[in-house]
VEXVO-119218 format. One line per field, with one value per residue (C-alpha): residue number from 1; x, y, z. Coordinates in nm, 3 decimals, always signed. Example, Ala and Ser with C-alpha at 12.3 -4.5 7.8 and 13.67 -1.06 7.14 Angstrom:
2
seq: [1  2]
east: [+1.230  +1.367]
north: [-0.450  -0.106]
up: [+0.780  +0.714]
END
This chain:
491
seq: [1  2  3  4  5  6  7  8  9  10  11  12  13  14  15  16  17  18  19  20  21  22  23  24  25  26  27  28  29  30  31  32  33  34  35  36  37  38  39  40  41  42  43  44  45  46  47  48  49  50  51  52  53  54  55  56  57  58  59  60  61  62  63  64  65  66  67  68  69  70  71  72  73  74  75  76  77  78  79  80  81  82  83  84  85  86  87  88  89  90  91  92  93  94  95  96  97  98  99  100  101  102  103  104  105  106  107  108  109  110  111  112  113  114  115  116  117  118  119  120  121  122  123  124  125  126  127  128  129  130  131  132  133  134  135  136  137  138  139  140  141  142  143  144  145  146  147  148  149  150  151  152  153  154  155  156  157  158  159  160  161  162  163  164  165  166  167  168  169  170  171  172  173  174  175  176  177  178  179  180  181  182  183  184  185  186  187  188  189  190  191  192  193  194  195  196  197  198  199  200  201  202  203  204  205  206  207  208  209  210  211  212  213  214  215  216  217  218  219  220  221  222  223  224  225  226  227  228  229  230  231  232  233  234  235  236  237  238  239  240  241  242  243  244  245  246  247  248  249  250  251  252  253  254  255  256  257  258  259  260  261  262  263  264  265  266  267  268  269  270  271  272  273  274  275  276  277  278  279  280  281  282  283  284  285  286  287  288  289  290  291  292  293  294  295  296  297  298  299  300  301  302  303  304  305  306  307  308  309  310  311  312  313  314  315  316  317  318  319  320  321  322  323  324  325  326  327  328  329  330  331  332  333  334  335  336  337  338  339  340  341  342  343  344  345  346  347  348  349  350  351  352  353  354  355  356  357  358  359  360  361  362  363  364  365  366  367  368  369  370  371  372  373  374  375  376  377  378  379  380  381  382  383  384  385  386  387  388  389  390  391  392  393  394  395  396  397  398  399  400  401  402  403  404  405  406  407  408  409  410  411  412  413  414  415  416  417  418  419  420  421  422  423  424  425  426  427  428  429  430  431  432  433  434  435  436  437  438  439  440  441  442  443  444  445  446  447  448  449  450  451  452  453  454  455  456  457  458  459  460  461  462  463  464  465  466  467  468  469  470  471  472  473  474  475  476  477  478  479  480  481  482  483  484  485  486  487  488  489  490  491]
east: [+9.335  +9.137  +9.089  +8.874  +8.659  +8.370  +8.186  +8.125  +8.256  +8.154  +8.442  +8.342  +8.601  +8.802  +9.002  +9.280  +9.442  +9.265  +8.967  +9.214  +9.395  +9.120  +9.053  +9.412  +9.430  +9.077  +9.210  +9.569  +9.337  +9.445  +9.071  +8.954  +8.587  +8.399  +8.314  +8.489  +8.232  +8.492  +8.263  +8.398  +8.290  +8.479  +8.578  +8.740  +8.905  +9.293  +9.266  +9.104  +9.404  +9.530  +9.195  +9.164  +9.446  +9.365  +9.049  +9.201  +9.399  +9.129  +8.783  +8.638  +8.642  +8.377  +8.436  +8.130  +8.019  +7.884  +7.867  +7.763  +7.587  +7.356  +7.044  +7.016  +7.347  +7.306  +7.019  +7.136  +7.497  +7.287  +7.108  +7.440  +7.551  +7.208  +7.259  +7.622  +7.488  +7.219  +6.988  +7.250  +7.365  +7.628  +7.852  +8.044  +8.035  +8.238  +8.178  +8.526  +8.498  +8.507  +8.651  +8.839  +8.824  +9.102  +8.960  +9.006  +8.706  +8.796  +8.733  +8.472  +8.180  +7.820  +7.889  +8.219  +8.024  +7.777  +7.922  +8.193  +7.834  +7.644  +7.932  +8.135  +7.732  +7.455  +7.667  +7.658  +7.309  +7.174  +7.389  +7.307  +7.132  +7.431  +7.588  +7.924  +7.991  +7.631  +7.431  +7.652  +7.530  +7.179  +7.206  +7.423  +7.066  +6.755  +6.987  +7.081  +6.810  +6.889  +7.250  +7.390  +7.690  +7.799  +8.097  +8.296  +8.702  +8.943  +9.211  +9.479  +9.616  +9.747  +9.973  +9.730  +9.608  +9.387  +9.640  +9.942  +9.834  +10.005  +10.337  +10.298  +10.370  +10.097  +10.267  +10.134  +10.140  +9.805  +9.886  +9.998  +9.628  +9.388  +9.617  +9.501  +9.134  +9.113  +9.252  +9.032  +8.685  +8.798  +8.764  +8.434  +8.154  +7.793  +7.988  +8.117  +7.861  +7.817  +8.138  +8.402  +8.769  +9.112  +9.311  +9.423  +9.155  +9.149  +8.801  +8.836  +8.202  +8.167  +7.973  +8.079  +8.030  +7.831  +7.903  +7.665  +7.660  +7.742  +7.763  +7.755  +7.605  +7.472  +7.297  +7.074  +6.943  +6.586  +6.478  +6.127  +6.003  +6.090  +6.458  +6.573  +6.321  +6.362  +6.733  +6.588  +6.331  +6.625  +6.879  +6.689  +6.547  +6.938  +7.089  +7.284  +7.127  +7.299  +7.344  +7.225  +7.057  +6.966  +6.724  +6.757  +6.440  +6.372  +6.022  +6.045  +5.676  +5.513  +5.264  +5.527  +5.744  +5.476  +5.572  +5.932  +5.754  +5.601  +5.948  +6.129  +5.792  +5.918  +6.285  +6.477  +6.822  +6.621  +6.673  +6.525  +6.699  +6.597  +6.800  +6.736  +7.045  +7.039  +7.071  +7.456  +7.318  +7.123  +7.366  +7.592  +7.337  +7.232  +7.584  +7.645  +7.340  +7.466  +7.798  +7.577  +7.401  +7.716  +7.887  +8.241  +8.217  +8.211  +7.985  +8.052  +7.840  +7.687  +7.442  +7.385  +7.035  +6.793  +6.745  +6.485  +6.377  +6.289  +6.134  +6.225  +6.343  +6.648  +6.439  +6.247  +6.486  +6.617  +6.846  +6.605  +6.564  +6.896  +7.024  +6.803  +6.851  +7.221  +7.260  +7.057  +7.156  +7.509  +7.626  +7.442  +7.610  +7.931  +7.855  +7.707  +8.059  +8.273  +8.044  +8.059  +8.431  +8.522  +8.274  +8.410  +8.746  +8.653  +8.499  +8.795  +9.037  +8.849  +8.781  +8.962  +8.914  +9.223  +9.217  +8.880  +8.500  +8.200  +8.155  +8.479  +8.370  +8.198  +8.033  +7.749  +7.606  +7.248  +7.312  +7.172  +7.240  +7.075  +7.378  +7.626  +7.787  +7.861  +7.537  +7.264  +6.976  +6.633  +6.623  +6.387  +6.154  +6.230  +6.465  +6.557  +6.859  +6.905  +6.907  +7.092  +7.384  +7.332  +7.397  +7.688  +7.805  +7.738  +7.984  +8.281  +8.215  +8.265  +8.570  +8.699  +8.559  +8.764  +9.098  +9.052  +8.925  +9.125  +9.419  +9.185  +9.016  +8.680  +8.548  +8.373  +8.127  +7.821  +7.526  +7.266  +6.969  +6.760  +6.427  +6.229  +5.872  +5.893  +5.730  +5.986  +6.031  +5.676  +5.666  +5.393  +5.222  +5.351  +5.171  +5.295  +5.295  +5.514  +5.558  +5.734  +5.814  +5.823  +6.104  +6.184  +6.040  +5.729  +5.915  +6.115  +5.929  +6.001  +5.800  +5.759  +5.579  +5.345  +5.640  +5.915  +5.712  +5.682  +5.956  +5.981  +6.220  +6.066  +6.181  +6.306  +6.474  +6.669  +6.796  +6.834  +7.051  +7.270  +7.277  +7.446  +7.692  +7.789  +7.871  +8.084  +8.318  +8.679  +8.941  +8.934  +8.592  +8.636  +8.530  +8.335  +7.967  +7.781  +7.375  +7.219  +7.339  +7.705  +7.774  +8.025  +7.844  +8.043  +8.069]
north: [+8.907  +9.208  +9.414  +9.264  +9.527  +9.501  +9.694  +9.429  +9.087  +8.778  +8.498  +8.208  +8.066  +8.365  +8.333  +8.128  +7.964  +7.993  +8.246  +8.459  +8.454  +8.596  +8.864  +8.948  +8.970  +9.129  +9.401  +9.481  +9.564  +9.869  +9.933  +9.721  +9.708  +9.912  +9.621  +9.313  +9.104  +8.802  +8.514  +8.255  +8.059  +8.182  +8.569  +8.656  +8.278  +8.207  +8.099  +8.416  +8.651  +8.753  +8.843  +9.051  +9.257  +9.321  +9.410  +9.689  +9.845  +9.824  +10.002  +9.841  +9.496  +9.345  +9.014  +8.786  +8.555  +8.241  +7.851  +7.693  +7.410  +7.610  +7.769  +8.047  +8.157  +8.149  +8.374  +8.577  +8.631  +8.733  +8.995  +9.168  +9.169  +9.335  +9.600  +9.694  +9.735  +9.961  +9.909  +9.810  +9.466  +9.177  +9.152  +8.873  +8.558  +8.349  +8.025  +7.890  +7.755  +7.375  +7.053  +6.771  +6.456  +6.206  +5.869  +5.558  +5.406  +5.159  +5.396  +5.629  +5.668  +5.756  +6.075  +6.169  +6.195  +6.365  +6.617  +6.717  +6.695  +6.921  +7.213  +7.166  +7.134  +7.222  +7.545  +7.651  +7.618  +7.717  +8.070  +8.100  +7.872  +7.720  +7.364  +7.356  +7.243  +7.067  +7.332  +7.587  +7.446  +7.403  +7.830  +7.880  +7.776  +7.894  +8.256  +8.375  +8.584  +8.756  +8.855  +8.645  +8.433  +8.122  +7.952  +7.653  +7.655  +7.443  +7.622  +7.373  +7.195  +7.486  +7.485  +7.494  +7.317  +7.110  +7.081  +6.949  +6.600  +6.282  +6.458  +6.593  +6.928  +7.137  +7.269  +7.619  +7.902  +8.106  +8.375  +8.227  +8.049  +8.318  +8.553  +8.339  +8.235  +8.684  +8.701  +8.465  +8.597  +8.945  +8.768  +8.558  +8.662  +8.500  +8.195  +8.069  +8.092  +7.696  +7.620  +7.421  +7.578  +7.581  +7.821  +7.892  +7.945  +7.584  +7.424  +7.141  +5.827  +5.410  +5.066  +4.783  +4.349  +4.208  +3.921  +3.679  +3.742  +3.449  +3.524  +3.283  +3.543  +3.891  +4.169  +4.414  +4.690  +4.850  +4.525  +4.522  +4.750  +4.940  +4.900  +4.690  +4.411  +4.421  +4.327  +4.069  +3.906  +3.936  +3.776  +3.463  +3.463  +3.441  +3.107  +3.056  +3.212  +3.291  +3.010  +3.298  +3.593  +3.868  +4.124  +4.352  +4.589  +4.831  +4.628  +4.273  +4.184  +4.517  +4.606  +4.713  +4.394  +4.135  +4.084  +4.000  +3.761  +3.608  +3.548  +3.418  +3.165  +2.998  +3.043  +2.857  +3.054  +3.420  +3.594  +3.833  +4.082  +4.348  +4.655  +5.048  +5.221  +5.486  +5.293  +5.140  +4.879  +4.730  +4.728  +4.546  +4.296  +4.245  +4.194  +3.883  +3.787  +3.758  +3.613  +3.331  +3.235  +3.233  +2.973  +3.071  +3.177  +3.543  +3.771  +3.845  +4.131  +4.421  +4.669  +4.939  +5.041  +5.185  +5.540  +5.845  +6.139  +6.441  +6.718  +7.039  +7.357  +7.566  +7.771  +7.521  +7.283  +7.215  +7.099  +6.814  +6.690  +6.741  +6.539  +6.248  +6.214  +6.240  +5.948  +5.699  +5.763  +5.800  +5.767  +5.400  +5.249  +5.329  +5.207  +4.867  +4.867  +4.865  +4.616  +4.387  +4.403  +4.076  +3.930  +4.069  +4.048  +3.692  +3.637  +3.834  +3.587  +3.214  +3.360  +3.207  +3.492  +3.737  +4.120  +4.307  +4.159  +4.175  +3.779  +3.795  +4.113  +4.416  +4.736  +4.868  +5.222  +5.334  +5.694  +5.889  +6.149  +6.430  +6.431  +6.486  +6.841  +6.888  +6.783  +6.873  +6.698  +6.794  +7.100  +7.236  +6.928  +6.890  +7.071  +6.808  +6.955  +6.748  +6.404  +6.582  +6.634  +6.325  +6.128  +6.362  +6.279  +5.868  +5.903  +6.021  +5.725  +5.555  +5.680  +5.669  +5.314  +5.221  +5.322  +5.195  +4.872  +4.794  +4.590  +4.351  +4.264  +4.467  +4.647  +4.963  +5.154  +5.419  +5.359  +5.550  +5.324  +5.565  +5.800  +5.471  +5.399  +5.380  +5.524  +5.772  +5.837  +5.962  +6.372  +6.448  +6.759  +6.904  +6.983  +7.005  +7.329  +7.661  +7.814  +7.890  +7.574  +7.574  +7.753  +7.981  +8.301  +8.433  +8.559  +8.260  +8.029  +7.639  +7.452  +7.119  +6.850  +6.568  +6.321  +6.519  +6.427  +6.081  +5.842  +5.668  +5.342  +5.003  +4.873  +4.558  +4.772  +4.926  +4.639  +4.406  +4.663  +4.754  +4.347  +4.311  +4.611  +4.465  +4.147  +4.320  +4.541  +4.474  +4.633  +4.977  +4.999  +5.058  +5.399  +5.504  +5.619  +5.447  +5.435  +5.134  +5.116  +5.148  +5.506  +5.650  +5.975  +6.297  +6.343]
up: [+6.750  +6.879  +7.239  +7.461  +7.576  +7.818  +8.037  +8.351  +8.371  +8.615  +8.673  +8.918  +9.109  +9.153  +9.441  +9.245  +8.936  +8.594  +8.747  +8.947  +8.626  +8.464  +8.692  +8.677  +8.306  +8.281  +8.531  +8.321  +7.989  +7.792  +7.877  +8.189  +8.260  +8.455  +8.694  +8.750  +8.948  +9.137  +9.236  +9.543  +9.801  +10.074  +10.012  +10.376  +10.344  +10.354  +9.980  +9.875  +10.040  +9.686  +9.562  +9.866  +9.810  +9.429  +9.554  +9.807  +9.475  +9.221  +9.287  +8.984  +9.137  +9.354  +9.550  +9.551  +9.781  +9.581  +9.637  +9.340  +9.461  +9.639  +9.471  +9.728  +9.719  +9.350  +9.396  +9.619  +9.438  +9.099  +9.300  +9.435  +9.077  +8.945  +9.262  +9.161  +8.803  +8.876  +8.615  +8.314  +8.212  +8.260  +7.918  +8.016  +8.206  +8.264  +8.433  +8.542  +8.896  +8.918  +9.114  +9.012  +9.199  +9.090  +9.068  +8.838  +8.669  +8.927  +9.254  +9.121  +9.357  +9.343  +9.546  +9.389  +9.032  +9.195  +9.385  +9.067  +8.810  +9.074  +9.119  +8.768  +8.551  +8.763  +8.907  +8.577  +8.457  +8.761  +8.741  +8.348  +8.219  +8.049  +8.130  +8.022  +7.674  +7.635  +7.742  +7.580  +7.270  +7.388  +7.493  +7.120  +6.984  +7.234  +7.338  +6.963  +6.921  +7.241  +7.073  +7.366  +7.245  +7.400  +7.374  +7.535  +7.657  +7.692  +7.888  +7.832  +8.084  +8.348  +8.613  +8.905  +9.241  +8.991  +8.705  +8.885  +8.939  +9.047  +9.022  +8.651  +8.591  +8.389  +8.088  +8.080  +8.327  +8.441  +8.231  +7.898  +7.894  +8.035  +7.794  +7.501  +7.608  +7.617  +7.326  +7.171  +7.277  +7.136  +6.785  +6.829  +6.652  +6.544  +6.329  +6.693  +6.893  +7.014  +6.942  +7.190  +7.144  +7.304  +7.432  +7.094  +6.942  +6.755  +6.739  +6.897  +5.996  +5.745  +5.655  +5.814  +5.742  +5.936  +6.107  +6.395  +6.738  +6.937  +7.289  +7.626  +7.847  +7.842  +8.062  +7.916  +8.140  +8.088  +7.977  +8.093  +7.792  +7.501  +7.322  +7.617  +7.612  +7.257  +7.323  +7.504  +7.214  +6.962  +7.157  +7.245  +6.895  +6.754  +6.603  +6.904  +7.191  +7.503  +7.760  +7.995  +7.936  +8.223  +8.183  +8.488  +8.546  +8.889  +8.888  +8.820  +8.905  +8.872  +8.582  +8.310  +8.339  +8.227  +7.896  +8.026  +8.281  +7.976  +7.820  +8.127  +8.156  +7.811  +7.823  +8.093  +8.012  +8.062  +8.411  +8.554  +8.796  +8.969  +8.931  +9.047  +8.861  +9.109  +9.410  +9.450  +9.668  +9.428  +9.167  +9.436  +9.484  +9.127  +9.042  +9.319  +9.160  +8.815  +8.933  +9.138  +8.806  +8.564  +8.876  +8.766  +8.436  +8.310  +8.150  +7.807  +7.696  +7.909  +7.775  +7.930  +7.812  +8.069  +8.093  +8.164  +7.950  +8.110  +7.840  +7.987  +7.780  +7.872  +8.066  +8.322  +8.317  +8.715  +8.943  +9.068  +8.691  +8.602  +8.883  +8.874  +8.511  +8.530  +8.802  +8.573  +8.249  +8.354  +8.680  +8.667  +8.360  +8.544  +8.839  +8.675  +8.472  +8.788  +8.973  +8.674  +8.575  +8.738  +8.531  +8.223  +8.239  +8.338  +8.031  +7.819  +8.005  +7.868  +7.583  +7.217  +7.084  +6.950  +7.027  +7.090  +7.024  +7.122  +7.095  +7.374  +7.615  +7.557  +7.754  +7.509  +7.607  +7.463  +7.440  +7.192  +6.897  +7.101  +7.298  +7.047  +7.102  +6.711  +6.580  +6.891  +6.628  +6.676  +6.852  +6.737  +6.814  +7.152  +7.424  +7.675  +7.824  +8.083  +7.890  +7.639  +7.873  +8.056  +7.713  +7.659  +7.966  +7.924  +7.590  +7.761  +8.005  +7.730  +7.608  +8.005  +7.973  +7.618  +7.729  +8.083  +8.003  +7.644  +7.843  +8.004  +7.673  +7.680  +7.404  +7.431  +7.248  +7.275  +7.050  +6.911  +6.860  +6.586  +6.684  +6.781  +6.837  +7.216  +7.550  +7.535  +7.176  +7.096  +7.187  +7.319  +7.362  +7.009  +6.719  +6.334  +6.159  +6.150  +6.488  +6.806  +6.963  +7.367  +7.506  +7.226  +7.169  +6.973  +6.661  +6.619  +6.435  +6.308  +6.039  +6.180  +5.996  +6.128  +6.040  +6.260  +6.517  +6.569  +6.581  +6.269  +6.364  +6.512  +6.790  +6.559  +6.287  +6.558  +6.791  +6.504  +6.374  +6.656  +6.651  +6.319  +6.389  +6.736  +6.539  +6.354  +6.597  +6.635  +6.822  +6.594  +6.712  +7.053  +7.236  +6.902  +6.893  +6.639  +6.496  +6.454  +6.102  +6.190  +6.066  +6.308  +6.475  +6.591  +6.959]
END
């Protein structure tokens, strides 16, 4: 390990634990920086005494005033910070403020994964441009040509306000991991940038046989078009269709749900239920809905398909579009999950069927290969920052929904259905050839072909895939992320 050695610094959440850690450590430096900018919400508060009296001993440091969750207090906190610099730049940020909420996948609300998204995600993009380890990629890739690194912590788990939970003791002190995160950024260089490491500096796939899917019941979301009705066409088109199949859509009878109104004309065991993801309400209702129809049986398979695609680049994407695509394409298949776990576990309960199956109970997620953190695929085709993190997002829900959900019998998994031929697979607005693509800079040029640009999976190949791989997952499977084809994909 190196010296750290900066000229002006930024730490969010200052005022305590891991951030007044930071400004404590940054401070002690064989060669501090000039200016330590410490960034809080409430500077004169009772919870920001200690930063007031390192503040009254050190000249160099400037308290902050900054609420993350608010764009003008962003603003305004980014133009102190350009005042105190008088005309140089920021070397260092570091975005460490955040809030912990400590539900179970069984208590989670609406507003509790909003409110922790919007200060612990949105916070950060809105003050950088950079949304935690998601976005850090994202910046790793559109900010490299400005010689900006970007890199992702883990601190550990640290004895703080936040770390001590449920009477656990955090095993490491303040110091011993802002020591090593210091120590650590003295050695990064260009081969890191995008990374996600620890503390320590430690960064932290297979063919399958394919069985039949026999199922009693199932939900698919996003039914009315695209991937999800085609869930719908290939389940009722299997040996043994369901006894019930729903297809839940926000518009049941509007325009884009006709072809589904066609099916549910010739097949007595399709149902149609409305559904608006982002409204609990309706998930509420759709779920007594579902439990009306099965009359005391449960609901063996759930997939969790509908979702929205907002294009934006790193540098126009916003705190509108990052919201609204973070409550559908993951705050909803959580909140569907929880409404339909009596349903479920129902199902796991009758079922004859030993350890985990899809054929017994399952929670499928649609998420996507654009929001795996290691691999980040097309890029340089198209941005999408927000439905990249929202998919990121949706496979940890996974994982929270594997482990919390294993004892009662349910397996889960996140899929990624292939670049398919769909309303929101085409990319529009993009021509093939070699140049800068939008939201990179003239300079940087990619050579993109004609067939980069268009999806090049059918709606069939893709849900009859994910099909036969669904057919074949067993308990070993559960809280992967798998392609249609059953190659396990890297988070």
């Amino acid at each position: 390990m190196g010296v750290l050695s900066v000229r002006s610094v930024l730490v969010t959440g200052a005022n305590r634990g891991i951030g007044l850690g930071f400004v404590q450590n940054l401070l002690a430096l064989p060669n501090p920086p000039e200016v330590v900018f410490a960034a809080c919400r409430d500077p004169k508060g009772q919870r920001a005494q200690e930063l007031q009296k390192l503040a009254s001993k050190h000249r160099n440091l400037v308290i902050v005033p900054l609420e993350l969750t608010d764009p003008a207090s962003i603003k305004a906190a980014a133009a102190s910070v350009g005042e105190h610099l008088k005309g140089s730049g920021l070397n260092l940020l570091i975005n460490n403020a955040g809030i912990l909420r400590e539900t179970t996948l069984d208590t989670e609300t609406l507003k509790d994964m909003s409110d922790v998204y919007a200060t612990n995600t949105i916070g950060p993009l809105l003050l950088s441009q950079a949304a935690l380890n998601m976005l850090t990629r994202c910046l790793s890739l559109g900010y490299r040509e400005h010689s900006i690194l970007c890199v992702g912590f883990h601190p550990g788990w640290v004895q703080t306000d936040m770390g001590n939970a449920a009477g656990y003791t955090a095993p490491l002190t303040v110091d011993v991991s802002v020591g090593g995160m210091l120590k650590v950024l003295s050695t990064l260089s260009e081969k890191d940038t995008g990374t996600f490491l620890d503390w320590e500096g430690n960064s932290r796939g297979s063919r399958r046989n394919m069985g039949v899917l026999s199922v009693r019941s199932a939900l698919v979301t996003g039914a009315n078009q695209g991937i999800g009705l085609g869930f719908v066409q290939h389940l009722l088109a299997l040996p043994n269709p369901p006894e019930v199949l729903f297809a839940a859509c926000q518009d049941p009878k509007g325009q884009r749900a006709q072809e589904l109104q066609k099916l549910a004309s010739k097949h007595r065991n399709l149902v149609i239920v409305p559904l608006e993801l982002t409204d609990p309400a309706s998930i509420k209702a759709a779920a007594a809905s579902v439990g009306e129809h099965l009359k005391g049986s449960g609901l063996n398979l759930l997939i969790n398909n509908a979702g929205i695609l907002r294009k934006n680049t790193l540098d126009n994407e916003t705190p509108k579009d990052m919201s609204e695509v973070y409550a559908t394409n993951t705050i909803g298949p959580l909140l569907l999950s929880q409404a339909l776990l009596p349903l479920l576990k129902k199902a796991a309960q009758g079922s004859p069927v030993s350890g985990l199956s899809c054929n017994k109970a399952a929670i499928v997620n649609i998420s996507s290969s654009g929001g795996s953190i290691k691999e980040i695929q097309s890029w340089e085709v198209v941005q999408a920052v927000s439905y990249r993190c929202s998919k990121a997002a949706l496979n940890m829900v996974t994982r929270c929904l594997s482990l919390g959900y294993r004892e009662h019998g349910i397996l889960c998994v996140s899929f990624h259905p292939g670049w398919v031929k769909t309303d929101m697979g085409n990319i529009d607005g993009y021509t093939p050839g070699c140049r800068a693509l939008p939201g990179q800079p003239l300079g940087t040029h990619a050579c993109v072909s004609p067939s980069a640009l268009q999806a090049q999976l059918t709606v069939d190949e893709s849900v009859g895939g994910m099909l036969k791989v669904l057919s074949s997952l067993s308990e070993k499977d559960t809280g992967t992320f798998l392609d249609w084809e059953g190659n396990v994909l890297p988070w």
